[in-house]
Phi, psi and omega in degrees: 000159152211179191259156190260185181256110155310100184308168175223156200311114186147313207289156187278303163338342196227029173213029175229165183276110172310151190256129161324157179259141172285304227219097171297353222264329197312115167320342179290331180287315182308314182314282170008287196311294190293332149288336171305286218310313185293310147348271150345293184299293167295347157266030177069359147332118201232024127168168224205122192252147201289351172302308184322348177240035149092014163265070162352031213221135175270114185185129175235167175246165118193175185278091152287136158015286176256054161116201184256139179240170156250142193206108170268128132061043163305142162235132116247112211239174194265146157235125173090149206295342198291134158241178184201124321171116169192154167294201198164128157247226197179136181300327202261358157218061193314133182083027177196147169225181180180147202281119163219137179317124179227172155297149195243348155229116172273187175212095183251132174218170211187198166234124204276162184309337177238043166050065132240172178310123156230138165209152173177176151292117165233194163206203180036221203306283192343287149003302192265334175315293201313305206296327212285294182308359171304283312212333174268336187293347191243016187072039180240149174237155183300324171290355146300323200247037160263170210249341181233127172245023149310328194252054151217154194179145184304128188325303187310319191275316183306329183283288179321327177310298192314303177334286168321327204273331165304317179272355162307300198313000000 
C-alpha cells in the first residue's frame, strides 16, 4: 500500500467527469481501493474520492463505524424534499470550510471493493459523505454548491469567530 498525492482545488482532474471502472474485480482497482483508503486514514479524512489522487475513475472510500468501506460506479438519488445545512471540508481544499445545503436522505447503489451489488439508504453525516465524494466523480467542489459564502472560511478564523460569539453569550 501507499500513500498517494491529494490533487488540489486548481487541478484540472478535478473539475472533469471520472470514467465508470470496467473491470471492479481488476488488481489494479483493489490496489487503488487500498491506497486510497490508507490515503484517507492519513490525511484525517473520512473520504475521499479517486479523482482526488489524480484518477479519473468513478470510485470513493469512506470511513464508518465499521471500518473504511468502498462504493464503484455510485448512483444516488434523494429521498424525499427534506434537506439540511452543515459544514464541510474537502481533503482537496485543505484548511476552509463552508456550510452547504444537501438531501438530507439518499438511496444509494454501486459496487462494493469486491464488485457485487450494493445498496441502500442512508442520512445524516454518511449520507453528506456520499453526495459530497459524488459530487468529484462529477468535477464538482463543494463551494459550487453554496449557497451564501459569508459562511465559508479558513478553519481557524471560523473556530475564533465561533468562539467570540460563545463568549458573548
Amino acid at each position: 500500500m501507499a500513500i498517494l498525492k491529494i490533487a488540489r482545488m486548481g487541478h484540472p482532474v478535478l473539475l472533469r467527469e471520472a470514467e465508470p471502472i470496467a473491470d471492479p474485480a481488476a488488481p489494479e482497482i483493489r490496489r487503488l481501493i487500498a491506497d486510497m483508503v490508507e490515503t484517507m486514514q492519513d490525511a484525517g479524512g473520512i473520504g475521499l474520492a479517486a479523482p482526488q489522487v489524480h484518477v479519473p475513475l468513478r470510485l470513493f472510500v469512506w470511513r464508518g463505524p465499521n471500518g473504511a468501506s468502498a462504493l464503484l460506479n455510485p448512483e444516488l438519488e434523494p429521498l424525499g424534499e427534506e434537506e439540511e445545512s452543515a459544514w464541510e471540508g474537502c481533503l482537496s481544499i485543505p484548511g476552509l470550510r463552508g456550510c452547504v445545503t444537501r438531501p438530507k436522505r439518499i438511496r444509494f447503489r454501486g459496487l462494493d471493493a469486491e464488485g457485487r451489488p450494493l445498496e441502500g439508504e442512508v442520512e445524516g453525516l454518511l449520507a453528506r459523505v456520499m453526495q459530497h465524494e459524488t459530487d468529484h466523480l462529477d468535477g464538482i467542489l463543494y463551494p459550487m454548491r453554496m449557497e451564501d459564502f459569508a459562511l465559508f472560511g479558513f478553519n481557524e478564523e471560523l473556530a475564533r469567530a465561533a468562539a467570540a460569539a460563545e463568549d458573548e453569550r
